[in-house]
C-alpha positions as CSV (number, residue, x, y, z in Angstrom):
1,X,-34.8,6.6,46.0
2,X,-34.1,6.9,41.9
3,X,-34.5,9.3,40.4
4,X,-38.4,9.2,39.9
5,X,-40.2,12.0,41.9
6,X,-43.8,10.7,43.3
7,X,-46.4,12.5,44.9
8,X,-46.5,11.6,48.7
9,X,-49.1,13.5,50.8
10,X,-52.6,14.9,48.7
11,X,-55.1,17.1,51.0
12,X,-58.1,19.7,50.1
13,X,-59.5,22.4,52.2
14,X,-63.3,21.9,52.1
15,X,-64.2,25.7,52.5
16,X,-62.1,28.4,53.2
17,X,-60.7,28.5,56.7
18,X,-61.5,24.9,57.1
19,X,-58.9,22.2,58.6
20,X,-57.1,20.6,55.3
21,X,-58.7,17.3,54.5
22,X,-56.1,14.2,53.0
23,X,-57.2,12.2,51.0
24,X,-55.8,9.5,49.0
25,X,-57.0,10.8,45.5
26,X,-58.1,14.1,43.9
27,X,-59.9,15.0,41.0
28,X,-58.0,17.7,38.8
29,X,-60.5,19.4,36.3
30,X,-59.2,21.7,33.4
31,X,-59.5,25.5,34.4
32,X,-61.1,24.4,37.4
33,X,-59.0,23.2,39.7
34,X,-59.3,19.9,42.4
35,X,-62.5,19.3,42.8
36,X,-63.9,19.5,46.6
37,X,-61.0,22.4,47.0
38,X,-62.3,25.5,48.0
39,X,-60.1,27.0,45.9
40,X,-62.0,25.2,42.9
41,X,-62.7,27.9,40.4
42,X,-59.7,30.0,41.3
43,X,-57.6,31.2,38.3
44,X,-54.3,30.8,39.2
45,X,-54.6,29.5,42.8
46,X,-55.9,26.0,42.1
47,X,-53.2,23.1,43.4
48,X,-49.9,24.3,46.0
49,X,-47.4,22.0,45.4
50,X,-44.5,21.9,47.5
51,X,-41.2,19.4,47.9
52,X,-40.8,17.6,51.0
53,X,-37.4,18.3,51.3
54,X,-38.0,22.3,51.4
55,X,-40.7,21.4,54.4
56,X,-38.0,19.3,55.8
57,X,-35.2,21.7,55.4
58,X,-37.5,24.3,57.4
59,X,-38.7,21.5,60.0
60,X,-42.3,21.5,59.0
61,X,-44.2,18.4,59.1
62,X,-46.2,17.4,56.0
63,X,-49.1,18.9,55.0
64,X,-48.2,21.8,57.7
65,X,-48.2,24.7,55.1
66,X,-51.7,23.3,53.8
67,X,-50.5,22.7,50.2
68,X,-52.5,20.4,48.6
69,X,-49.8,18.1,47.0
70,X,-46.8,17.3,48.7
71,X,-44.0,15.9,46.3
72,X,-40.3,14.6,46.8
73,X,-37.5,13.9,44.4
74,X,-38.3,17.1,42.1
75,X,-37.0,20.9,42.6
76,X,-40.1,23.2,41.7
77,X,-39.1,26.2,43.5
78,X,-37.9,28.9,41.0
79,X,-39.1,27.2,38.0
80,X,-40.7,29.8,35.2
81,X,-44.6,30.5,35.2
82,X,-45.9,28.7,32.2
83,X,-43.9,25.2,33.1
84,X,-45.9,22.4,32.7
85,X,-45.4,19.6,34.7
86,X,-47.5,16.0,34.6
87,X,-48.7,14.8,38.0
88,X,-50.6,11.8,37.5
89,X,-53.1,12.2,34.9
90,X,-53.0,15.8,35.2
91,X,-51.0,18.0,33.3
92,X,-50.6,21.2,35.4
93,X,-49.2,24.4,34.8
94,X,-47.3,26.7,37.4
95,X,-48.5,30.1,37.4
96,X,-46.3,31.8,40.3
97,X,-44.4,30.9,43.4
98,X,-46.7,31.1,46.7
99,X,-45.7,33.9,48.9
100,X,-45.5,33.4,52.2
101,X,-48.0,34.7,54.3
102,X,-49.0,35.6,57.9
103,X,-50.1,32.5,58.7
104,X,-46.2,30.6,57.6
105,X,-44.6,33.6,60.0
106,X,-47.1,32.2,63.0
107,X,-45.6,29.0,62.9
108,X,-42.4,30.4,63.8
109,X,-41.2,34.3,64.0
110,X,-38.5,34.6,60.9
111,X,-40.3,31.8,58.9
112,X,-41.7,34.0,56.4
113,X,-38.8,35.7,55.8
114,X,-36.6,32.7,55.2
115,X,-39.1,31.1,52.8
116,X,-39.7,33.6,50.4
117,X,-39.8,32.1,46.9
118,X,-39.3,27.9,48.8
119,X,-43.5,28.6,50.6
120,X,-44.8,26.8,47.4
121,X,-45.3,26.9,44.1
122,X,-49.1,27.5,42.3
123,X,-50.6,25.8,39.5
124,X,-53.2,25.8,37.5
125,X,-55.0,22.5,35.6
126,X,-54.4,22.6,32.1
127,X,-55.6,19.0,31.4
128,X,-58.2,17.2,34.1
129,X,-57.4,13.7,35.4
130,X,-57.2,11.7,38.9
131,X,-53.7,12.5,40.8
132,X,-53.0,9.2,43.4
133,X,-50.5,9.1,46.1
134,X,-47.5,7.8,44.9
135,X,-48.1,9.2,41.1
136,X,-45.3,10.2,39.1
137,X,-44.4,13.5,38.9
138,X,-42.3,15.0,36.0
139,X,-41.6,18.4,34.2
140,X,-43.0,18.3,30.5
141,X,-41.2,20.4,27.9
C-alpha cells in the first residue's frame, strides 16, 4: 500500500434502527448529509468515518460499528473538530469523535471502554459531491 488512503467499504442506514445498507456510491449534500441516510438532515451527525485498522486492531469486521465510510491508510482518530478532509468529491468536516455507545459494549463486554475516542469520528458535509469506493481520501489544510 503507498501512502494514498482510499475509501474501502460505503454503507447508509435507511431509517433509523434499520440494518446498514452498502452501497457502492453515496451522494454527499452540503449541510445535509448522504443522501438516503437517515441521518440526512442531522447537524453534526451526518457521515461516521472510521479506519480499518482501528476495526481491525479491535477484531471487528467491516461495516460492524455501522459507520458509513470505512477508510484505510489515514489516522482520523484524535484529529481537531473543524479539520476538513476531502473524500472523493466531498469536502467534509469532522465535528467530534463518536462515543461509544451501548450498542459497541454488546458486541463484546469491555469494548466500549477500550474504544473511547478510536469508535469513530463524525463529519459533517461542507461541500456536496459523489464519494466511490476506492476514492481518495486526504486531510485539507
Amino acid at each position: 500500500m503507498g501512502n494514498t488512503a482510499k475509501v474501502i467499504h460505503l454503507q447508509i442506514k435507511p431509517t433509523r434502527g434499520a440494518p446498514m445498507q452498502s452501497v457502492s456510491m453515496v451522494e454527499a449534500v452540503a449541510e445535509q448529509g448522504l443522501r438516503n441516510d437517515s441521518q440526512f438532515g442531522h447537524s453534526k451527525r451526518q457521515a461516521l468515518i472510521i479506519e480499518r485498522e482501528t476495526l481491525e486492531e479491535f477484531g471487528l469486521p467491516i461495516g460492524d460499528v455501522r459507520e458509513n465510510i470505512t477508510v484505510e491508510g489515514i489516522k482520523l482518530a484524535g484529529l481537531p473538530a473543524g479539520t476538513r478532509m476531502q473524500v472523493g468529491r466531498a469536502l467534509l468536516e469532522i465535528t467530534m469523535d463518536c462515543t461509544p455507545c451501548k450498542f459497541i459494549e454488546a458486541k463484546r463486554p469491555g469494548l466500549r471502554d477500550q474504544m473511547v475516542g478510536r469508535r469513530g469520528t463524525l463529519f459533517k458535509v461542507i461541500e456536496g459531491g459523489e464519494i466511490k469506493l476506492g476514492d481518495e481520501v486526504r486531510i485539507v489544510a
